[in-house]
C-alpha positions in Angstrom: -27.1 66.1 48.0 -28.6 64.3 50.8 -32.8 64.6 50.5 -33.9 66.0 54.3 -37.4 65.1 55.2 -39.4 67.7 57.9 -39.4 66.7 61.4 -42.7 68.5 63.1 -41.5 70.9 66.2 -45.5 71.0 67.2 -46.9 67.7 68.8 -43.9 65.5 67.0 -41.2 63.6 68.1 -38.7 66.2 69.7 -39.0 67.5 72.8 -38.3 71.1 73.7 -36.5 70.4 77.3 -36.1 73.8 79.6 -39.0 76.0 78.8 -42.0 76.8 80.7 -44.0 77.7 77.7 -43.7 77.8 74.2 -45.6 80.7 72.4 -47.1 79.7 69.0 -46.2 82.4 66.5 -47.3 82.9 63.3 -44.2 81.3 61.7 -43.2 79.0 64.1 -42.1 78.4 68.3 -40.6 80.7 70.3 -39.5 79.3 73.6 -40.5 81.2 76.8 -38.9 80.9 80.2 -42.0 82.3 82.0 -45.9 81.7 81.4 -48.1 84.2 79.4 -49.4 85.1 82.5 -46.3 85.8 84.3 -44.7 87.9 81.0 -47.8 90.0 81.0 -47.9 91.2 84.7 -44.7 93.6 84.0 -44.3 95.7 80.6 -41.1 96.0 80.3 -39.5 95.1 77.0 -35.7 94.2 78.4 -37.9 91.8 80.4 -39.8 90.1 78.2 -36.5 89.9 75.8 -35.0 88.0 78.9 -37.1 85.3 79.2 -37.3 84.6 75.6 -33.8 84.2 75.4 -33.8 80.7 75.9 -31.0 79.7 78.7 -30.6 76.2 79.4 -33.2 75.4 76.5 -32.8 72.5 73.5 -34.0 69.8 71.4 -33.8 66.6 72.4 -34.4 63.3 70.3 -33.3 60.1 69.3 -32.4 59.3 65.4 -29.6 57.8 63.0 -29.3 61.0 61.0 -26.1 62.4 59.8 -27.8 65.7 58.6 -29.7 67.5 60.5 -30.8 71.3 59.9 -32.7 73.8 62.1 -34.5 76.9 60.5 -34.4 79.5 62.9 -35.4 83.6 63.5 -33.2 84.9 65.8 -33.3 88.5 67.8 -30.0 89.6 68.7 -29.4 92.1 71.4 -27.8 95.5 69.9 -26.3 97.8 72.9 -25.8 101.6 73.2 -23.5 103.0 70.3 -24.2 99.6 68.0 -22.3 97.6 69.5 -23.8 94.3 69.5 -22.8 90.7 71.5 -20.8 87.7 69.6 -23.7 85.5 67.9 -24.8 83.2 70.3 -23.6 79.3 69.5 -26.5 76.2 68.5 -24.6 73.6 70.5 -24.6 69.9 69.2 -24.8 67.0 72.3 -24.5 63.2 71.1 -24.8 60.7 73.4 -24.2 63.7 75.9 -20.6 64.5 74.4 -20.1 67.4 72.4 -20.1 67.4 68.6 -19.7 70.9 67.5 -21.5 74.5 67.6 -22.3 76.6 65.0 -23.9 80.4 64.7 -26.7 82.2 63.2 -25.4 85.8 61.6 -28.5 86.7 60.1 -32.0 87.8 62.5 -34.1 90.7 64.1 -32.2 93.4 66.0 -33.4 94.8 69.2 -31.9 97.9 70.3 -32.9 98.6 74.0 -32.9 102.0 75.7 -30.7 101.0 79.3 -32.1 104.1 80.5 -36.3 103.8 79.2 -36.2 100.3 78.7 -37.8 100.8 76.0 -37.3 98.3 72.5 -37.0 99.0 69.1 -36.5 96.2 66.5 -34.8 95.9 63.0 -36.5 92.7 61.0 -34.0 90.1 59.6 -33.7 87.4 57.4 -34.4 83.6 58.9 -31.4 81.6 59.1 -30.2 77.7 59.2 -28.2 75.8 61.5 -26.8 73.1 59.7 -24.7 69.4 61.4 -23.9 67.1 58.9 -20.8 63.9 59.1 -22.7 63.0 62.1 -22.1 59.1 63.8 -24.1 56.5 61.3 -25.9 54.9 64.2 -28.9 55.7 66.8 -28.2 58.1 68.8 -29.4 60.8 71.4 -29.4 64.1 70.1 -29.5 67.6 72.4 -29.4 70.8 70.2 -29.3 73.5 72.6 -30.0 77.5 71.9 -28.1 80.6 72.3 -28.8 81.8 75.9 -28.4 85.3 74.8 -30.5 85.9 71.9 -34.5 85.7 71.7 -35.7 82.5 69.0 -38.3 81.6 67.3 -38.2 77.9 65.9 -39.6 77.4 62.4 -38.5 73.9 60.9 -36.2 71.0 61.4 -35.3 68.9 58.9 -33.3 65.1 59.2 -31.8 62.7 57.1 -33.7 59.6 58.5 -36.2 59.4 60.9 -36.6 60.7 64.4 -37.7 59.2 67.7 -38.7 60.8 71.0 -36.2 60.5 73.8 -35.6 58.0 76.0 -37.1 58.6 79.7 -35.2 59.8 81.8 -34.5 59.0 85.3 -32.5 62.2 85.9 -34.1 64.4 88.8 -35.5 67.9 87.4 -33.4 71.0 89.1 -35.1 74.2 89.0 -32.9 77.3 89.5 -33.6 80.6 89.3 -31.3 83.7 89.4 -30.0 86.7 87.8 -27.9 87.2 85.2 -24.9 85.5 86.4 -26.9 82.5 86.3 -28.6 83.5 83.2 -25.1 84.0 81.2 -26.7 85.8 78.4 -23.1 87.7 77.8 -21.3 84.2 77.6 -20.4 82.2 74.3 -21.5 78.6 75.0 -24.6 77.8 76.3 -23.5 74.1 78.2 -20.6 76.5 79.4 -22.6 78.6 81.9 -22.2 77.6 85.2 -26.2 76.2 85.6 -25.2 74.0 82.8 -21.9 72.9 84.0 -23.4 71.9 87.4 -26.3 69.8 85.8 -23.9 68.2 83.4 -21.1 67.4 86.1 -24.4 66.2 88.8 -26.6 64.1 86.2 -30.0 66.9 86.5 -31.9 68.2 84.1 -31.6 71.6 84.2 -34.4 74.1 84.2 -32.8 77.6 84.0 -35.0 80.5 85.2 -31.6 82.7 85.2 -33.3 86.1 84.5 -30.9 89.0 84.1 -31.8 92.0 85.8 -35.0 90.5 86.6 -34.1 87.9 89.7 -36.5 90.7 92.5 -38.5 88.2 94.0 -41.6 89.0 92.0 -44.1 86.7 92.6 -45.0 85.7 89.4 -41.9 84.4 89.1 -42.7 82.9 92.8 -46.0 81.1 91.0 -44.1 80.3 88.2 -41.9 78.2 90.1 -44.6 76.6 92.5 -46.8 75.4 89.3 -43.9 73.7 87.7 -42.8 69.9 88.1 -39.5 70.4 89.7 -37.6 67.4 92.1 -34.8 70.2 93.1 -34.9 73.7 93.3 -32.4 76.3 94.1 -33.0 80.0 94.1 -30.1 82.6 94.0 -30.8 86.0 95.1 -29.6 89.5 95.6 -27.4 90.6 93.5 -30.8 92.2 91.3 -32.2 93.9 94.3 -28.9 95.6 95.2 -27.9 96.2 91.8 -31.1 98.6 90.9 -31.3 99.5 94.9 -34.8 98.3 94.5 -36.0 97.6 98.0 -34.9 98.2 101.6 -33.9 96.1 104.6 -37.7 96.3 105.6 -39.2 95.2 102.2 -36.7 92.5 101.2 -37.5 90.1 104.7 -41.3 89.8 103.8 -40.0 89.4 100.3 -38.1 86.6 100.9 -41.0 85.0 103.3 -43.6 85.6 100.6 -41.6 84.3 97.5 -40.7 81.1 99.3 -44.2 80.7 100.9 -45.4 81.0 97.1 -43.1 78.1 96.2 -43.4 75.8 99.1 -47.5 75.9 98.2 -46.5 73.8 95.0 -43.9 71.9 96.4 -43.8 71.3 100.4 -41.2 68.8 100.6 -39.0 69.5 97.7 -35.4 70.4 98.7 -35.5 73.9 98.2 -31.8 75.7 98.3 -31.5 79.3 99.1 -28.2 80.8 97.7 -27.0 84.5 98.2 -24.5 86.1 95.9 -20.8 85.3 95.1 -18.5 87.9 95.9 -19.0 91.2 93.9 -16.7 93.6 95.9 -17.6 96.9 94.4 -21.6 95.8 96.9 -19.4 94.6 99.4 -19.9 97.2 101.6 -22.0 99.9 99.5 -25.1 99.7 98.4 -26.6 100.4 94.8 -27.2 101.1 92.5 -24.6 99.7 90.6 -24.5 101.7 87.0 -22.1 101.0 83.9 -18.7 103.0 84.3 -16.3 103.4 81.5 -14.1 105.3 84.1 -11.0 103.1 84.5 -10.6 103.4 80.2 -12.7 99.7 80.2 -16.3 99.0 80.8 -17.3 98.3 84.3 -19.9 98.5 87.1 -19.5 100.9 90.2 -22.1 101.4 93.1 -23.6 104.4 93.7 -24.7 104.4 97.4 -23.2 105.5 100.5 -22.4 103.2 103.0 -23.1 105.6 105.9 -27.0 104.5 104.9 -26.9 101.0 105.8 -28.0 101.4 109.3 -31.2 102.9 108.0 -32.0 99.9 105.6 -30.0 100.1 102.4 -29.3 97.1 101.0 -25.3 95.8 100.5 -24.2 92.5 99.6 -23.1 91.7 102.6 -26.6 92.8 104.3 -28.4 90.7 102.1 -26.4 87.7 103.0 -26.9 87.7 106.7 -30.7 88.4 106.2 -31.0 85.2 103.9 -28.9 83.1 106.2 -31.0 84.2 109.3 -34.6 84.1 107.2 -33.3 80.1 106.2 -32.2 79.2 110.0 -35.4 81.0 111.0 -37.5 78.4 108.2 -35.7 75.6 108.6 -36.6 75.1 112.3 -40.3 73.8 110.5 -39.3 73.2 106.9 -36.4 70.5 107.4 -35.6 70.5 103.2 -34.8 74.2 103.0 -31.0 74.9 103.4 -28.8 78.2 103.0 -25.8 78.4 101.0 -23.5 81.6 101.1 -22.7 82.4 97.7 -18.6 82.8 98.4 -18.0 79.2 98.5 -18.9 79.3 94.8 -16.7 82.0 94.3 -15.2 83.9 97.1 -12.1 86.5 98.2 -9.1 84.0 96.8 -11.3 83.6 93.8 -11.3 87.3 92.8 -7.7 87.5 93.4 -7.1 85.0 90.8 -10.5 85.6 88.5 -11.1 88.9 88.8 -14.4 89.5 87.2 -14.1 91.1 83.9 -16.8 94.1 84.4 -16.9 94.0 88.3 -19.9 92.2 88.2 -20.2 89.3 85.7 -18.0 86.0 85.5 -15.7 84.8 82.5 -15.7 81.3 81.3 -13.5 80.1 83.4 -15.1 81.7 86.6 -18.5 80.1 85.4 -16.6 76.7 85.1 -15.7 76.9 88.2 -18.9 77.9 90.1 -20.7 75.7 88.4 -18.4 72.8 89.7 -19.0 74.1 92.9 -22.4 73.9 93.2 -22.4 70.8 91.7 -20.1 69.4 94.5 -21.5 71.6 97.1 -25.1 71.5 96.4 -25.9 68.6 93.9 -23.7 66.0 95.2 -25.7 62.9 96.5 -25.7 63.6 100.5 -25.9 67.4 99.6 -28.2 70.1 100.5 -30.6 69.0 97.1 -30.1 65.7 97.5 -29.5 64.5 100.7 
């Protein structure tokens, strides 16, 4: 058998691309997608499980190994009744092509109260993600992690030596959303549509993709100012509509506030507001939008009655005519912020032919396509983050 020789995690050679922080544990890494002090300004524990799922998060080096193994503790998300999701996919990148995935079955499980929020977790076993028959040659190596499931690195291990990775001249997008952009209920993380754009647009992707948590809180407004970004983009509403969290008179200072937050850290960075694709069951009515096993499948429906959205109740459609007035309002000053309505990404024909699957969450193939999209819509050199 092949002899494997440890490759440090902490202050070596690889670098850990995506994350904001990573929180030093006991046994290991664990890969954050907010800062310490963001995480600790809300208690809630299907929050903090969100941003340590690490979306749009990997390894990246450079090495002529044909083995390589990862030791890893995951947390995998358990819902209501036991049911739990697929085991997220390790996703091997050489030379930026793909060379296979592999899973984890073993790890913590959280079970989360939908209704208290509140966590409870089982302890697991550590478990090893193993690529071997690799090319004989130098190469560039990305190992990206499961989007859905909280991990804590503890050791990587290589059959010959490894090398930082090469500089790159890629622009740095920063994008933040909710869980559509987050994809924690998706197989392959390079498969949600953040990844697909980056991939397809040559950026390096930072993906602050938050399910259930995209409310324009401003640490996550501070979060974004304080970190290096050349691109950012920031795709709201869905959240706020979705938990009928604020009003028509709450969101527009919202809005103003989180992007007055971001533009202290980065005043001339093209900044691209995006509302939300088409979800038609908040066309038209506001939240909240609860699960429903109704139809005999799982599903979403909104609660609220339309007759309230002259007094301030937020609907999709509300939301996007705000955003698109609060931009054109902006822009008049701040020439690099731009609008984009979210049903060019995926829009009335779309859901005739993709319907999404729960009412409010995209396939694979709908996430392949917005991701496209954006990439030709938003990324594309001339475009709105690029121009």
């Amino acid at each position: 058998m092949t002899e494997l020789t440890p490759v440090p995690l902490d202050g070596g050679p690889v670098a850990i691309l995506g994350a904001l922080e990573l929180e030093r544990t006991a046994t290991g890494l664990r890969p954050q997608r907010l800062p310490a002090g963001a995480r600790a300004q809300l208690d809630d524990a299907h929050f903090r499980m969100v941003v340590a799922q690490p979306a749009g998060v990997r390894l990246a080096f450079r090495t002529a190994a044909t083995v390589l193994e990862l030791d890893v503790r995951a947390t995998k998300t358990v819902l209501p009744g036991d049911a739990a999701f697929p085991d997220g996919r390790y996703e091997l990148l050489v030379d930026g092509a793909p060379a296979g995935w592999t899973v984890v079955r073993d790890g913590n499980r959280i079970h989360v109260d939908p209704a208290t929020g509140q966590a409870r977790t089982v302890p697991g076993r550590p478990g090893t993600v193993r690529f071997d028959n690799l090319p004989d040659r130098h190469k560039d190596i990305e190992l990206w992690l499961p989007q859905g499931e909280m991990t804590e690195l503890l050791a990587l291990r290589s059959d010959a030596p490894v090398e930082p990775p090469a500089p790159s001249r890629q622009p740095v997008w920063l994008h933040h959303g909710s869980s559509i952009s987050h994809g924690a209920d998706q197989l392959s993380p390079t498969g949600i549509w953040p990844s697909v754009a980056a991939a397809r647009a040559g950026v390096r992707p930072v993906n602050l993709g938050l399910a259930g948590h995209c409310m324009l809180d401003p640490f996550t407004a501070r979060a974004i100012r304080d970190t290096p970004a050349d691109l950012i983009s920031i795709k709201v509403g869905i959240n706020i509509v979705g938990t009928d969290s604020m009003r028509l008179r709450t969101f527009t200072p919202a809005v103003h506030g989180f992007l007055d937050t971001v533009r202290e850290g980065h005043p001339d960075t093209p900044l691209l507001v995006v509302s939300p694709i088409l979800c038609p069951e908040a066309e038209e009515r506001p939240g909240p939008l609860v699960p429903s096993w109704e139809s005999g499948s799982f599903g979403f429906r909104a609660l609220g009655d339309p007759a309230e959205v002259p007094a301030g109740r937020l609907t999709l459609q509300v939301v996007r005519a705000e955003l698109a007035r609060i931009v054109a309002e902006r822009a008049a000053q701040d020439h690099q912020l731009h609008y984009l309505d979210g049903r060019t990404l995926y829009g009335e024909k779309d859901a005739a032919e993709l319907p999404l699957p729960d009412a409010l969450h995209p396939d694979a193939a709908t996430h392949r396509l917005i991701g496209e999209r954006f990439a030709e819509l938003a990324l594309r050199p001339g475009g709105p983050l690029r121009g």
